[in-house]
C-alpha positions in Angstrom: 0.0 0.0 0.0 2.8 2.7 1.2 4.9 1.7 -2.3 1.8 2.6 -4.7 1.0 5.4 -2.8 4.3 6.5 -2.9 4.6 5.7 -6.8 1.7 7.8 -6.8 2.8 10.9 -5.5 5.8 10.9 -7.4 4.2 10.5 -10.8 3.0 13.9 -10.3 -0.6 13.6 -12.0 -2.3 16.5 -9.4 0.4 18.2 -10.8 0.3 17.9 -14.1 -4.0 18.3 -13.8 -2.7 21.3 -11.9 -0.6 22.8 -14.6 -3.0 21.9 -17.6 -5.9 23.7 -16.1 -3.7 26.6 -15.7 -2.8 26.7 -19.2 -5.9 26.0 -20.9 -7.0 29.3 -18.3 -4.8 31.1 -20.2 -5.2 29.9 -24.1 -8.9 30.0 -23.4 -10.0 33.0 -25.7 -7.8 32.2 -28.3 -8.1 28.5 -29.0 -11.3 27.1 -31.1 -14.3 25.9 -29.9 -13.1 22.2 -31.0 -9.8 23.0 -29.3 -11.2 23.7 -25.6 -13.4 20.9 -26.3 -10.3 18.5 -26.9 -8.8 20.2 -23.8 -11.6 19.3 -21.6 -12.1 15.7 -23.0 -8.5 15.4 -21.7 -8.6 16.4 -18.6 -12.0 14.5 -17.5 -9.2 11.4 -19.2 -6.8 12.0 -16.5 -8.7 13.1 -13.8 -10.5 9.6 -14.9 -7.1 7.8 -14.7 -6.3 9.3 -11.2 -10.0 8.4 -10.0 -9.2 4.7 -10.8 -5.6 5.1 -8.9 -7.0 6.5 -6.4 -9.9 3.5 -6.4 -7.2 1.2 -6.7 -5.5 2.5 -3.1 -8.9 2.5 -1.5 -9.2 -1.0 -2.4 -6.1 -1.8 -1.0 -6.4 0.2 2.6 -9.9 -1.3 2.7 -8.4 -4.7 2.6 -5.8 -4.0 5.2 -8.7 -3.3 7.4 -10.1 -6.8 7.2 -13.8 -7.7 6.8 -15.0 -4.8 8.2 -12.4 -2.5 8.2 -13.9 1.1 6.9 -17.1 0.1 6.6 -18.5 3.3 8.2 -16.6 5.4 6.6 -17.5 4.1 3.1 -21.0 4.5 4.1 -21.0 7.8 4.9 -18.9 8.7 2.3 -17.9 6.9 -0.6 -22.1 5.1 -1.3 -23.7 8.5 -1.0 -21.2 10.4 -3.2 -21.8 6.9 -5.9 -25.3 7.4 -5.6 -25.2 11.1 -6.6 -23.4 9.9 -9.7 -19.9 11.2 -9.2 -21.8 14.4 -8.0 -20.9 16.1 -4.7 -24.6 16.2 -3.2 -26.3 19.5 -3.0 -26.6 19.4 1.0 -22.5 19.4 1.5 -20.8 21.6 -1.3 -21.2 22.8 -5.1 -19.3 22.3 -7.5 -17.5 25.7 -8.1 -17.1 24.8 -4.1 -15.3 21.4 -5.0 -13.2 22.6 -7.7 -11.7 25.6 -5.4 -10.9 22.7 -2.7 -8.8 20.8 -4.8 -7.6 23.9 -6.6 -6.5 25.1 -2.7 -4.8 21.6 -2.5 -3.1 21.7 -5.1 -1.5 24.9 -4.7 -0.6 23.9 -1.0 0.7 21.0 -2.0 3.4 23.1 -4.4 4.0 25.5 -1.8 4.6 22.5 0.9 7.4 21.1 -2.1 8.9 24.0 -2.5 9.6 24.5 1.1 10.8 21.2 1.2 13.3 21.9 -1.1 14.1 25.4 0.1 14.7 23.5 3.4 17.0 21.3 2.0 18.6 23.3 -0.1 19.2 25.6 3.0 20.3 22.6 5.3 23.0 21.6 2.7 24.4 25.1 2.9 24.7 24.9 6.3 25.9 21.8 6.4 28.4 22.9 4.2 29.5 26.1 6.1 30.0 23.8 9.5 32.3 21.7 7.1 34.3 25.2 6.5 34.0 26.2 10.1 35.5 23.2 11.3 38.3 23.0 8.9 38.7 26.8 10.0 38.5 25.7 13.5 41.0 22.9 13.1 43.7 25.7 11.2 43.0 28.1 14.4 43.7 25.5 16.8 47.3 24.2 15.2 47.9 28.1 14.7 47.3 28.4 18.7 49.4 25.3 19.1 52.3 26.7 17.5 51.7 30.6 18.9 51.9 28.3 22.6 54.8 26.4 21.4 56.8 29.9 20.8 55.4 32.1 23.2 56.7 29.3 25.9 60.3 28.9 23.8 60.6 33.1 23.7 59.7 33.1 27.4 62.4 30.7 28.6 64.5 32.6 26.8 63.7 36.1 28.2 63.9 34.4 31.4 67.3 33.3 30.9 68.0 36.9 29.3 66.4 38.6 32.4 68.5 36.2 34.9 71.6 38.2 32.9 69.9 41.6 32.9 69.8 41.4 36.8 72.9 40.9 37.0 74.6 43.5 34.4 71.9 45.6 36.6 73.3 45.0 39.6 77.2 45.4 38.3 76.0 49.3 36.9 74.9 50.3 40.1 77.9 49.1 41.6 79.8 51.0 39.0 77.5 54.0 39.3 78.3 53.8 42.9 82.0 54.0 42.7 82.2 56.8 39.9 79.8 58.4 41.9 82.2 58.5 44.7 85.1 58.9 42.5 83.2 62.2 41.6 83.0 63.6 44.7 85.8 63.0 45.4 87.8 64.6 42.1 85.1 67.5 43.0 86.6 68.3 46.6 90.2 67.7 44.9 89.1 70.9 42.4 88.1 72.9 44.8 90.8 72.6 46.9 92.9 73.4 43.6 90.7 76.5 43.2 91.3 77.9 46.5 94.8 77.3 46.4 94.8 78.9 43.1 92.8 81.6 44.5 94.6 82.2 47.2 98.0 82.2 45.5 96.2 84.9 43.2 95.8 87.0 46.6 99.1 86.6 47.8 100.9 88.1 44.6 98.1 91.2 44.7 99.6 91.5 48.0 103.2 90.8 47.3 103.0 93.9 44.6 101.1 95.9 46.7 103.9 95.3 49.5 106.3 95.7 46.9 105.0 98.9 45.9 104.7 100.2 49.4 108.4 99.5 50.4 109.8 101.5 46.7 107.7 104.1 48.3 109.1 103.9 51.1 113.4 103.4 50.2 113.6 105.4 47.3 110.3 108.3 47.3 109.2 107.2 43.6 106.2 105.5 42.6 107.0 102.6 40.4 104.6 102.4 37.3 102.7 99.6 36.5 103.2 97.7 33.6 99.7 96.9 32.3 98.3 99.8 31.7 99.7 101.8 29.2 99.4 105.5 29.4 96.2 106.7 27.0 96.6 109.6 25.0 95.8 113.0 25.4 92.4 114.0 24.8 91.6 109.9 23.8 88.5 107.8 25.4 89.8 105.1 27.9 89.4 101.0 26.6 85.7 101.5 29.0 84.5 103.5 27.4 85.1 102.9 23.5 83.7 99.1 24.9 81.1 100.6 27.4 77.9 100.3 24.5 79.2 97.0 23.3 79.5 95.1 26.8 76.8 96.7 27.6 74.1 95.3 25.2 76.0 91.7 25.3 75.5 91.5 28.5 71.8 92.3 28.5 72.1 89.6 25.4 73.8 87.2 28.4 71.1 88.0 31.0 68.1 87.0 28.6 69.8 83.8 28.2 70.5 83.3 32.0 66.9 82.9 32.0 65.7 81.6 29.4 68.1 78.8 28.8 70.2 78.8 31.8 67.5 78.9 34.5 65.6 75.8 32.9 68.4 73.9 32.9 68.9 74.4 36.8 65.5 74.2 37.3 65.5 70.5 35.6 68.1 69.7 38.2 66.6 70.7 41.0 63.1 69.0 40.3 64.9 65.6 40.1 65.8 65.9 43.8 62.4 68.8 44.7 59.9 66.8 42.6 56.9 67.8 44.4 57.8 71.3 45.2 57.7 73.8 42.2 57.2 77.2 44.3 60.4 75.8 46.4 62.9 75.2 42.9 61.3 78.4 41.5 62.8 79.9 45.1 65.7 78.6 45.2 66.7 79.9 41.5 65.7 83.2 42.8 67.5 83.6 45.3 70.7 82.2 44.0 70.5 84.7 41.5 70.1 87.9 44.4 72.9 86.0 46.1 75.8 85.9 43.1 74.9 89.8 42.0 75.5 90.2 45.4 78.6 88.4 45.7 80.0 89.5 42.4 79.2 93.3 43.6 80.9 92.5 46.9 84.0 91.4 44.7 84.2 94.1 42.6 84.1 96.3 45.1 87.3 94.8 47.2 89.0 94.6 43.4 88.0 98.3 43.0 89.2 98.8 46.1 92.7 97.8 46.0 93.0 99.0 42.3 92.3 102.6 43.0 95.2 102.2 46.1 97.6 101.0 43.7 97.2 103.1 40.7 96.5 106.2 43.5 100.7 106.4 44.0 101.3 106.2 40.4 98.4 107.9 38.5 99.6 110.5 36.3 97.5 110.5 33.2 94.9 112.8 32.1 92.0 110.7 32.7 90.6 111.0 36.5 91.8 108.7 38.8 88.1 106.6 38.4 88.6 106.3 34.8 92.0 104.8 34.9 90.5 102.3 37.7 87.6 101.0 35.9 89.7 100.8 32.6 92.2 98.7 34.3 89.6 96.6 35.7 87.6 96.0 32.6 91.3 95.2 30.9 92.1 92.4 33.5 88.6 91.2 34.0 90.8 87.8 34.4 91.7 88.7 37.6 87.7 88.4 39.2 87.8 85.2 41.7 84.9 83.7 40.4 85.7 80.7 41.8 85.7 82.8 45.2 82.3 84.4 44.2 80.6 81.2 43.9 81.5 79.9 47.3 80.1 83.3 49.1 76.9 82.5 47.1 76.8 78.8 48.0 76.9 79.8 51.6 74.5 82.8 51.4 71.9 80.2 50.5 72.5 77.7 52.9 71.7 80.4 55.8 68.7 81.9 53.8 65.7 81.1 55.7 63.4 81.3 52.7 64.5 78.1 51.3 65.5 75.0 52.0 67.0 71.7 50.1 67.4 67.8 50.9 70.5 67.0 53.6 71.8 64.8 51.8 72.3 66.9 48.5 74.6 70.4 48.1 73.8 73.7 46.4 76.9 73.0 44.8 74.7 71.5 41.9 73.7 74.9 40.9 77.6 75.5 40.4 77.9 76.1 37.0 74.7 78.4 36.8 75.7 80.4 39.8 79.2 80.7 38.0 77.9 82.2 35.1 75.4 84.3 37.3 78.6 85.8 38.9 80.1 86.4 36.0 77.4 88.8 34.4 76.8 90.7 37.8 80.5 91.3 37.6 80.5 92.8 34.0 77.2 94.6 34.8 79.3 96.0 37.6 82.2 97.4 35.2 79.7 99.6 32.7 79.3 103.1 33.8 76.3 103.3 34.6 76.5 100.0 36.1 73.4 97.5 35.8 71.8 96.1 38.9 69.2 93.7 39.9 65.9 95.2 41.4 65.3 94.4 45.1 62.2 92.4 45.4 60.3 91.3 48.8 57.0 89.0 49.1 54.1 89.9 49.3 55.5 93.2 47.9 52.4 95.0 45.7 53.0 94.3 41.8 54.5 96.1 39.5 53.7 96.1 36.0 56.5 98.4 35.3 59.3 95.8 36.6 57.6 92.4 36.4 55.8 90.1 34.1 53.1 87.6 35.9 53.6 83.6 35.0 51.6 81.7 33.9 50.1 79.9 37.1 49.7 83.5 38.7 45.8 85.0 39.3 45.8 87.6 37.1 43.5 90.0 39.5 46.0 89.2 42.9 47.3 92.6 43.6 50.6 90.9 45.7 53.4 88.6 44.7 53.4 86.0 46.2 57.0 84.8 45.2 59.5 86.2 42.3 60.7 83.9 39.8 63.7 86.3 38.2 64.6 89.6 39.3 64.2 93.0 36.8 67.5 94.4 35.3 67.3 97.8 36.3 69.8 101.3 35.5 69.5 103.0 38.8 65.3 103.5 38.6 65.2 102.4 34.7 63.7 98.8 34.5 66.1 97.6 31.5 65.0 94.1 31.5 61.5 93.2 33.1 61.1 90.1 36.0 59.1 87.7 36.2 56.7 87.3 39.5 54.1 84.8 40.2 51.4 86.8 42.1 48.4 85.2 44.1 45.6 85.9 46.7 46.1 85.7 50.2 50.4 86.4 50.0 51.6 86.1 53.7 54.9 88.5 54.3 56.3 86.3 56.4 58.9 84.3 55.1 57.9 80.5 54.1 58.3 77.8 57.0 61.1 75.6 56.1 59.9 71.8 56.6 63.6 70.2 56.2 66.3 72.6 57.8 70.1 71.3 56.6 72.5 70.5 58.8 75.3 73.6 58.4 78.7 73.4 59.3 81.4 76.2 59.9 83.0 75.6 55.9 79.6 77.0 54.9 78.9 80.1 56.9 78.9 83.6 55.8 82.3 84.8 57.5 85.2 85.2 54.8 87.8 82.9 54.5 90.8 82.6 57.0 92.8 83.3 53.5 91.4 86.3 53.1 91.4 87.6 57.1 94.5 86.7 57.4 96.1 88.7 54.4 98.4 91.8 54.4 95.5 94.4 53.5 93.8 96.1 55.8 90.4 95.0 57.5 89.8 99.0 56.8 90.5 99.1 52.9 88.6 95.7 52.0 84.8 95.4 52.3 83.0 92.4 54.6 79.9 90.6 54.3 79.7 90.7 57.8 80.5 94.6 58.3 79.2 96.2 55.0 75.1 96.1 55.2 73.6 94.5 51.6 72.4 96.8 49.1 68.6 97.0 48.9 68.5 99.0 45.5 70.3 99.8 42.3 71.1 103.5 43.1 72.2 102.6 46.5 75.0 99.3 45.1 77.0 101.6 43.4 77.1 105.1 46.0 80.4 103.5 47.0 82.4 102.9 44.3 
């Protein structure tokens, strides 16, 4: 029974009853009265042919049922419908009714076929893309294998290479550590050779002095000195022909002192004052007041014992002033910068406005105090001379002098702290400051949190060198006994 129905259904004859219906529909107006009558003899011919299969299979499910298998059901059905004469009776449907029904069949039964297929058609795809996904899957996973296999080789190698890195590590500190002492050492070696160089500098300015004094004294004439040529009548001294030249250089040098100089010592000092910016910005400052000052305090001893030595043997035209600060600006060799430096060092270590790790020196700022020194000792030479303004906190701004940075609040009316002094000529600002000004600036001096340890090598009393030498306490100015200038007028009223 299941084989001829299954025979059935794939012969297709709903189909094809189907599909000739549909296209007799269509040729309908334009075939011949004998043609549609030709069309319909053939399909009441194979709707006869699938009657009888279709007889045929009730036949045989009617036997499977036995004697009385469907016996009900044929008389309810299949007798009445007989006795109507292959009619559908009047009571049930029509037979526009009938003809929609298997019309309705027929087209479900296509749309259930070709869902089928699209099904299958659909399954084979996937069946075919979880082929590829596997075989992807498979590649991935020997891929991984193999990225495993060399991530583990590279890291028992970089262990291995670590193991060594430790230990070159280790041997760089140690080296670090030794040159590092070496350093410090070589350091206190060259200082010691620069106050014994200094000091032999002092003793021959105090040897010709002495020598001077006693041809004074045995024979009644001065003895000239050698380097300094008498000037001409009527002609300029070396000052000043050079006065406008050194002049403008050295405003040249001061812009750089801050714009290249200061950065670098500020990078240094924020390695070992990382967290501190007002403090670094302070200590610059005032290492710059303290070597102007130092290098004025130089200048003035030099000045000093050059006007008593050229005051026995002056006899040129020029005043007596002239012919001192031409001889100084013609041996500006002679400055003991060296000298200088150290009186700044030690300045700052007593200033109570800053402070710095005990463990680490000012002497890191040596080579921009040196050159600091150095300018405030040429800017000491013109005529005028230049000076730095004098600057206090929480002194009221001035436009005029300073420039605010760039962290200040622009509507504080105080400064808080300076970050580089003004270049002034007596009460002409030549070079503007800088100043970073805020609300609520205290005049009291900042509280230092970490105080350094000072010994007696860094005080501010002069050296036993220089105490102990053949001039006069009288003729040579002290830090101790000669009060700091304040202003630019004031530096100079001396000299």
């Amino acid at each position: 029974m299941a084989e001829s129905l299954r025979r059935m259904v794939n012969n297709g004859n709903f189909t094809s009853l189907q599909d000739k219906l549909e296209k007799w529909l269509d040729d309908y107006h334009i075939n011949t009265n004998d043609q549609n009558v030709a069309r319909a003899c053939e399909l009441v011919e194979l709707n006869a042919r699938v009657q009888g299969q279709l007889f045929t299979l009730l036949n045989l499910v009617a036997s499977e049922g036995g004697l009385y298998g469907g016996v009900n059901t044929l008389k309810n059905r299949l007798l009445p419908w007989l006795s109507s004469g292959f009619a559908a009776s009047a009571a049930s449907v029509s037979a526009d009714t009938s003809l929609a029904v298997l019309a309705e069949a027929a087209e479900k039964d296509r749309q259930i076929t070709e869902i089928q297929s699209h099904y299958e058609q659909q399954l084979d795809n996937m069946e075919k893309d979880l082929v590829e996904t596997k075989d992807d899957a498979a590649a991935l996973k020997a891929e991984l294998d193999e990225t495993r296999d060399e991530l583990d080789d590279t890291r028992r190698k970089s262990t291995g290479t670590m193991m060594a890195t430790e230990d070159e590590i280790i041997r760089l500190k140690e080296e670090l550590r030794l040159t590092r002492d070496e350093s410090s050492s070589l350091r206190t070696r060259v200082d010691m050779i620069g106050d014994y160089e200094r000091q032999v500098r002092v003793l021959r300015d105090e040897i010709a002095i002495l020598r001077g004094e006693r041809a004074v004294l045995e024979n009644g004439l001065p003895e000239p000195l050698p380097p300094l040529p008498p000037p001409r009548p009527g002609s300029p001294t070396h000052a000043k022909l050079t006065d406008s030249v050194r002049r403008s250089r050295l405003i040249g040098r001061y812009n750089d002192l801050f714009s290249i100089d200061r950065v670098e010592a500020l990078t240094t000092l924020r390695r070992y004052i990382p967290d501190d910016e007002e403090m670094v910005q302070r200590i610059v400052f005032v290492g710059v007041q303290e070597a102007f000052h130092a290098a004025k305090m130089a200048f003035r001893a030099m000045r000093l014992r050059v006007r008593k030595n050229l005051a026995i043997t002056h006899i040129g035209p020029e005043t007596l002033e002239e012919a001192v600060l031409d001889y100084i600006v013609r041996n500006t060799d002679l400055f003991d910068v060296n000298g200088a430096v150290q009186d700044t060092i030690r300045a700052m270590n007593v200033n109570p406005k800053i402070s710095f790790p005990a463990e680490i020196d000012f002497n890191l700022l040596h080579p921009f105090i040196r050159e600091v020194c150095r300018c405030g000792w040429g800017m000491c030479a013109l005529e005028p001379p230049l000076d730095i303004s004098p600057a206090t906190d929480a002194e009221l701004y001035n436009e005029l002098k300073y420039r605010r940075s760039y962290d200040s609040e622009f509507t504080a009316p105080l400064v808080a702290y300076h970050v580089w002094p003004a270049l002034m000529e007596y009460d002409r600002v030549v070079v503007k400051g800088e100043a970073v000004t805020k609300r609520g600036a205290s005049l009291s001096p900042r509280r230092v949190t970490s105080p350094r340890p000072m010994s007696p090598s860094r005080s501010r009393s002069p050296s036993p060198t220089r105490s102990g030498s053949a001039m006069s306490v009288s003729s040579r100015p002290s830090s101790r006994s000669s009060p700091r200038p304040y202003s630019a007028a004031s530096s100079y009223v001396s000299y």
